[in-house]
C-alpha positions in Angstrom: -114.3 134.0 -2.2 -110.7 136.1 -3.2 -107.5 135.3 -4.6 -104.9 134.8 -2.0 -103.2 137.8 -1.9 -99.1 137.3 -0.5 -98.4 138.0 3.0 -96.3 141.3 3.4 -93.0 141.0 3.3 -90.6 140.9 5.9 -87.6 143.1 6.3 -85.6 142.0 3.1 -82.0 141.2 2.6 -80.9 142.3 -0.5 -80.8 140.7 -4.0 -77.4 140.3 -4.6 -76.4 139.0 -1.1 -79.9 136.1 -1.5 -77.7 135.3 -4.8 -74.6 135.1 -3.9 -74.5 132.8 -0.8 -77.6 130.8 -1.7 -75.7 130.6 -5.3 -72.4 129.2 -3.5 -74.2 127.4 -0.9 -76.5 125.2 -3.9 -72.5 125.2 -5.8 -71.3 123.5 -3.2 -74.3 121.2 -2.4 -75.2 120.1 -5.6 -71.4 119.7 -6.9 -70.6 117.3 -4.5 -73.4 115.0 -5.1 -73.4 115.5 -8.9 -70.0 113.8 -9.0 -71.2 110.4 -7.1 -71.4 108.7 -10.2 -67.5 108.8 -10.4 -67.2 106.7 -7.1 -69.2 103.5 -8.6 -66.6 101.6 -10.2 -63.7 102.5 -7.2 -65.5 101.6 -4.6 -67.3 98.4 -6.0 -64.0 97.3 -6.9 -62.6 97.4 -3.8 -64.9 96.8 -1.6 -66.6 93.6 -3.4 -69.8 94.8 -4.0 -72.4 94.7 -6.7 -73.5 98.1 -8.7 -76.6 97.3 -6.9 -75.0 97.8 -3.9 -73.8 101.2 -4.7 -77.0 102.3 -6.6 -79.5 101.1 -3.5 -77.8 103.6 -1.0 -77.8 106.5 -3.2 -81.4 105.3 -3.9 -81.8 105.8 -0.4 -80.2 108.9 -0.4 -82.8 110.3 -2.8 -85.5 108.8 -0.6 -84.3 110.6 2.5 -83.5 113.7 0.7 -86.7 113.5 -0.6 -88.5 112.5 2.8 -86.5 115.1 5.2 -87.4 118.4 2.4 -90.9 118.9 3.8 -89.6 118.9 7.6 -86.4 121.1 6.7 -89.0 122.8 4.7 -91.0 123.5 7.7 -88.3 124.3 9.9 -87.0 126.8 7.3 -90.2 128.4 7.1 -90.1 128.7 10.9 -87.3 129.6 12.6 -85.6 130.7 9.4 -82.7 129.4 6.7 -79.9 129.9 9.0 -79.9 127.0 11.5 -81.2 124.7 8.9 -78.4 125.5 6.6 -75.8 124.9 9.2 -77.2 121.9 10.7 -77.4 120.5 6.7 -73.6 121.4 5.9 -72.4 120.0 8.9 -74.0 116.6 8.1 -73.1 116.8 4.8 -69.6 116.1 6.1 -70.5 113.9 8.5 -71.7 111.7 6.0 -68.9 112.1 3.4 -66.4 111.2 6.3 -68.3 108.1 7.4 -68.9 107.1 3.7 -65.3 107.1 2.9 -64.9 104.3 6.5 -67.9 102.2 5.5 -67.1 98.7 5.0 -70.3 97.0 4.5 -73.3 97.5 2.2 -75.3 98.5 5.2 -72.7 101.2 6.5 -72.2 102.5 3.2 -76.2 102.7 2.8 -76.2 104.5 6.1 -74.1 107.0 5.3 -74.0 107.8 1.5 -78.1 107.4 2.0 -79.4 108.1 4.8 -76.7 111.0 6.5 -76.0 112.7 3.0 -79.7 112.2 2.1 -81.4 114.5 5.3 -77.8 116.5 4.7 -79.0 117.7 1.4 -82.2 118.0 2.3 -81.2 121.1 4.4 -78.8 122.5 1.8 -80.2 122.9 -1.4 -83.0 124.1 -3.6 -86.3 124.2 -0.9 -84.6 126.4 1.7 -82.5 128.8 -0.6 -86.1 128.9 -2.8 -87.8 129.7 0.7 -85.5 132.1 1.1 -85.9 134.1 -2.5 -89.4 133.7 -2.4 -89.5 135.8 0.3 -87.0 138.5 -0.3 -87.3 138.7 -4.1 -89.9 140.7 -5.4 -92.5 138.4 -7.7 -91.0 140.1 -11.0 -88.6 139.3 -10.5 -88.8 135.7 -8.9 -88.5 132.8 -11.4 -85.2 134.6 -13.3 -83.9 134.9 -9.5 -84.4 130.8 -9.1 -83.3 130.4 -12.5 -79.7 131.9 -10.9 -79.6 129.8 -8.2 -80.4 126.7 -10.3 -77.4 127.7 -13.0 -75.1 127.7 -9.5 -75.8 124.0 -8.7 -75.4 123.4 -12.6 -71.8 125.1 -12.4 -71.2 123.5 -9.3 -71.6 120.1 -11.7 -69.5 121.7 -14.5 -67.0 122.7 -11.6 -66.6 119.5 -9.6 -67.0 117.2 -11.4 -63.3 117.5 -12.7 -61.9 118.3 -9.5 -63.9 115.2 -8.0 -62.5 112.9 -10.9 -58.7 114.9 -10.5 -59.1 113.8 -6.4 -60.2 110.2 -7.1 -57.2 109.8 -9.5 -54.3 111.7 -7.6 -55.7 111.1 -3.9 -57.4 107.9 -3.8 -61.0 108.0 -3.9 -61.3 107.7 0.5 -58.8 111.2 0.9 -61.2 112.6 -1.6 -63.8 112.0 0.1 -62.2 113.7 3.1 -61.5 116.9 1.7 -65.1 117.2 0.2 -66.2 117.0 3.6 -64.2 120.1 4.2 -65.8 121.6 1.2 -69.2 120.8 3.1 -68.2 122.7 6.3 -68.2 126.0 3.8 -71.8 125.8 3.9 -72.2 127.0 7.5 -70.7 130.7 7.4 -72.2 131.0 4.1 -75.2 130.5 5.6 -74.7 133.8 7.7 -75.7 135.9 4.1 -79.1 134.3 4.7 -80.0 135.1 7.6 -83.4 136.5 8.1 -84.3 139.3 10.5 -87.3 138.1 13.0 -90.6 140.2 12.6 -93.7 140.3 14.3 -97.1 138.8 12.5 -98.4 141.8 10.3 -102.1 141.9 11.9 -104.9 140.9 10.1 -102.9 139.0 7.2 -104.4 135.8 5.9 -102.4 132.8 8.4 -102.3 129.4 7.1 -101.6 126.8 9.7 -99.3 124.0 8.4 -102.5 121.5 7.9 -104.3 124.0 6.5 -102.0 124.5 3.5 -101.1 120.8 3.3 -105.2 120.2 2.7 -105.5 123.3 0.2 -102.5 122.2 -1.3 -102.6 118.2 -2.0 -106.6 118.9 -3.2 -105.1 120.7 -5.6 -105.4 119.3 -9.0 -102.3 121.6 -10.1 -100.6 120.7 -7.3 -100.8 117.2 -8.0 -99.6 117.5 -11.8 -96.6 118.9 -10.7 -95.9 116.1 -8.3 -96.2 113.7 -11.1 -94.2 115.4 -13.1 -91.0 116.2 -10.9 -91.3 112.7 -10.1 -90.3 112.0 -13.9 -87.5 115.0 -13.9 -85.5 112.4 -10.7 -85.8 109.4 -12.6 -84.3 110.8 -15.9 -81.5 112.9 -14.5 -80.4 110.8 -11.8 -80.1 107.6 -13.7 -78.4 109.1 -16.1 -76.4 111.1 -13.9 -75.1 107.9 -11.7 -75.2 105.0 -14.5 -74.0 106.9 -17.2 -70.0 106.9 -16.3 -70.5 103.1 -16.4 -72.9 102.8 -19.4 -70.3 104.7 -21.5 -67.2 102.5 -20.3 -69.5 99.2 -21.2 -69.4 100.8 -24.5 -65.8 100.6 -24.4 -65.4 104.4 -23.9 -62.4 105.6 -21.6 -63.3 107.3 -18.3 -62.6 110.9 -19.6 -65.6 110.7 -22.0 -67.6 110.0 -18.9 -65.9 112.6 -17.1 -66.5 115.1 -19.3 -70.0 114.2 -20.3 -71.0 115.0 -16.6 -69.0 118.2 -17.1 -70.9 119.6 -20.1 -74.1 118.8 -18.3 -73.1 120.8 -15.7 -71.6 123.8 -18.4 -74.9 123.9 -20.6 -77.2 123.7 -17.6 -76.1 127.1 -16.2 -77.4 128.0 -19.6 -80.7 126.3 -19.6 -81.7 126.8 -15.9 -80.8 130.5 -16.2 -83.1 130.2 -20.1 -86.0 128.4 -17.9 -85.9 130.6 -15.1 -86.0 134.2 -17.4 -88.3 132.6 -20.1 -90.8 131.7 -17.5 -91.1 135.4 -16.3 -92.6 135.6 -19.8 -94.5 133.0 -21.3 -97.0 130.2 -19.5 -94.6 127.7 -16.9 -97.0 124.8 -17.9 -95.9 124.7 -22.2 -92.3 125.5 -20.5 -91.9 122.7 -18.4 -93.6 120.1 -21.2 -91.4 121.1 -24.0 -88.5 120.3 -21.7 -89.9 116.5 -21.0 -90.6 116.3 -24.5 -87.5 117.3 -26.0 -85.5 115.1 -23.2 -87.5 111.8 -24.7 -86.3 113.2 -28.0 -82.9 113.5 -26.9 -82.4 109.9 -25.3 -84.2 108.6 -28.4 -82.0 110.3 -30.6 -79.1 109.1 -28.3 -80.0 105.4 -28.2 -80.5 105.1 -32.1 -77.3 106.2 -33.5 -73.8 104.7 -33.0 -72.1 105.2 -29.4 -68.8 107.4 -30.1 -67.3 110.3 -27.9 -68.3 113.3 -30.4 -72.0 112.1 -30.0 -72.0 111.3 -26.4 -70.8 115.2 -25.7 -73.5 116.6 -28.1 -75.7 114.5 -26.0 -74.7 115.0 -22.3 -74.9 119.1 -24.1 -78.6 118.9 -25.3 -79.7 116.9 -21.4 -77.4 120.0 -20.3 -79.9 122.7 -21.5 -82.6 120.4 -20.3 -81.2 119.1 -17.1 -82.3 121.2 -14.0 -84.3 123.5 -16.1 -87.7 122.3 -14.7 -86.5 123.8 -11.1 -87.4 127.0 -11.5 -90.5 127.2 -13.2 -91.8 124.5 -11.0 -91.2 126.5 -8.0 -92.1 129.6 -9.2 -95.5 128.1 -10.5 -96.2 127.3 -6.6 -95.5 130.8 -5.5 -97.7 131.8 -7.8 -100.5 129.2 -6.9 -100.2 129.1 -3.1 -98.1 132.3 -2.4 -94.9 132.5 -0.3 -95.8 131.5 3.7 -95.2 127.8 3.5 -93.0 127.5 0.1 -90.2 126.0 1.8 -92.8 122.9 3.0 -94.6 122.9 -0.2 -91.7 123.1 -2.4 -90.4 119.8 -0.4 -93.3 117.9 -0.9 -93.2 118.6 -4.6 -89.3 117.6 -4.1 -90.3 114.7 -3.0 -92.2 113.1 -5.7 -88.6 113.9 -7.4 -87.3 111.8 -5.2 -89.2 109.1 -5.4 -88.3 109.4 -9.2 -85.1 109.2 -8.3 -84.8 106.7 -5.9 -86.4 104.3 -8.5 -84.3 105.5 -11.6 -80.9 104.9 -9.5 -82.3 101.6 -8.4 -83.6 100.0 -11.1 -80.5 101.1 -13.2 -78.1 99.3 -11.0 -81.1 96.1 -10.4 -82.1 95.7 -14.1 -78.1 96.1 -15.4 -77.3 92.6 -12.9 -80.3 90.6 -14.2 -79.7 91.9 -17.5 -76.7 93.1 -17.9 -77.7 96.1 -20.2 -79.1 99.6 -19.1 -81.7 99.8 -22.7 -85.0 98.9 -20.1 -84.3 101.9 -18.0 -83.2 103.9 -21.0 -86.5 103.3 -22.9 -88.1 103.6 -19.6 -87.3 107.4 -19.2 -88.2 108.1 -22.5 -91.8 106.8 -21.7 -91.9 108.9 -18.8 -90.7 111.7 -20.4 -93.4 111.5 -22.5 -96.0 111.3 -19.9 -94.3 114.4 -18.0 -94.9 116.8 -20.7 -98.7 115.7 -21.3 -99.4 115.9 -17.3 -98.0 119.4 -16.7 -100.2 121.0 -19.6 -103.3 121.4 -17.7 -101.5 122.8 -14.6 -103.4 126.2 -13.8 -100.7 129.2 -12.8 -103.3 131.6 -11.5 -103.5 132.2 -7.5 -105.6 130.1 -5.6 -109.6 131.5 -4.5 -109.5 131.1 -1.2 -112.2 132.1 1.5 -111.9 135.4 3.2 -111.2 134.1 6.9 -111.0 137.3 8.5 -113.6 140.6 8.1 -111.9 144.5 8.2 
């Protein structure tokens, strides 16, 4: 029995060009969908539906985000970033277009779920973390995910605004249009990442795709940081979604919404850039369970003291630091673990269980506010789970994984 050791690499393309278009491509990605929030109250009000309406298909989003990232994962592994990335931004737009047409729940669910769902499923962290785990030297790893998490945290600090600033000067359909434009970006970015094709190094240590799936799901580690990312999707995107609305029940104006998103956005290029550096020095597992714990802290802290503007900005700073900060130790922990020949695949299982988180946060936030009409269930409900997220990833093991030798010199 040895540790794995990682497959030699591949000719690499260089550190600053993996930085800079993965950077923009997660920008533009995670931007867009961080301001979906903003479209609730429009587009319920227009269309006649119920917040559930709107939460269910962004539910479903989450659910087929989370559902596509092990295929895309696969396919990224593959054949490569390239054609996944361009296949990914051009439904991305697709699915903005047709979500700005639907006039039903159903067609709404379609598109805003299902079509933006497998969209960003192709365009965000799994493939551009496939793609530094491969061309970034280990050293140098979780601070290089750490950047590309802080770009899809400015991309929140930087659309946001402009989203809200379309809704209000466009209309919230021509807004969705020109996003869609914004999507088609993605594609010649995606040129930066394209990887050169190799030949198999002979003798290296092959996994077959059911051969890591086995190694990896028996994997009590593995499995902790399942549970775990499932908790990170049901805090952020409950709170990213239902929050706008939660404020204005409070009687808060729209710009305190606004800019609550904003400074999420602003202090999480801070804290996923902290995470990613700080985990290059100290163990990921005490990382990633201080961030759950101090999240429950925060929402505590939050629910218990009077609802004004000046608080909900200290706020919406603190879940800033904390708010994608568990991306890049999490993936780097499963370099570490498995090694780098399947991460794309294994980092979109992992995404999954997010998802799932997710799909049940946005749910239930929109399903318990119309039979109670009050978000405090969900709100406590996250702080539970917080709790439970930072107990779970403790006993995660960081070390590589003993595998059989399979092949003799």
């Amino acid at each position: 029995m040895t540790a794995h050791t990682a497959l030699p690499q591949r000719p690499t393309l260089s550190l600053q060009q993996v930085l800079l278009c993965g950077a923009m491509i997660v920008t533009i990605s995670m931007g867009i969908r961080h301001g979906f929030g903003l479209w609730l109250q429009p587009i319920t009000l227009e269309r006649g539906w119920t917040r559930e309406t709107f939460a269910f298909a962004l539910a479903i989003q989450n659910i087929a985000w989370g559902a596509a990232g092990p295929f895309t994962g696969m396919l990224a592994d593959r054949f490569g970033p390239f054609r996944v990335l361009v296949a990914g931004g051009l439904l991305y737009a697709l699915g903005l277009v047709l979500m700005a047409l639907s006039t039903s729940g159903l067609a709404f669910t379609g598109s805003a779920g299902v079509l933006i769902g497998l969209a960003q499923s192709g365009t965000t962290y799994a493939v551009i973390y496939g793609v530094i785990g491969r061309n970034v030297a280990a050293d140098k790893r979780s601070w290089a995910m750490g950047v590309a998490a802080a770009a899809g945290s400015f991309g929140q600090f930087l659309m946001v605004p402009v989203e809200n600033w379309l809704i209000g000067h466009t209309g919230w359909q021509n807004a969705l249009y020109i996003l869609a434009l914004a999507a088609c970006v993605i594609a010649p970015l995606a040129l930066g990442l394209r990887e050169p094709k190799t030949a198999p190094v002979a003798h290296a240590h092959q996994q077959s795709i059911m051969q890591a799936l086995r190694e990896a799901f028996g994997y009590r580690s593995f499995q902790l940081l399942m549970a775990g990312y499932f908790v990170c999707g049901f805090q952020v995107v409950f709170i990213g979604v239902h929050m706008p609305s939660y404020l204005k029940d409070q009687g808060l104006s729209p710009e305190v919404a606004t800019y609550a998103l904003a400074l999420i956005g602003l202090f999480n290029v801070f804290g996923t850039y902290a995470a990613g550096s700080l985990g290059q020095r100290f163990p990921k597992r005490y990382l990633l369970s201080a961030i759950y714990a101090l999240r429950s802290i925060a929402i505590v802290i939050f629910l218990s003291v009077p609802i004004t503007p000046m608080g909900v900005y200290l706020f919406s700073a603190v879940m800033g630091v904390l708010w994608l900060s568990t991306v890049p130790p999490t993936n780097a922990v499963l370099a570490q673990i498995f090694g780098i020949q399947h991460m794309s695949m294994l980092s979109g299982f992992v995404f999954f269980s997010h998802q799932i988180g997710s799909f049940l946060g946005v749910w239930l936030g929109g399903k318990l506010y119309d039979l109670n009409g009050s978000y405090d269930v969900v709100w406590w409900l996250a702080v539970a789970l917080g709790v439970l997220a930072a107990l779970v990833n403790l006993p995660v093991r960081e070390g590589a994984i003993v595998r059989p030798t399979l092949a003799r010199a």
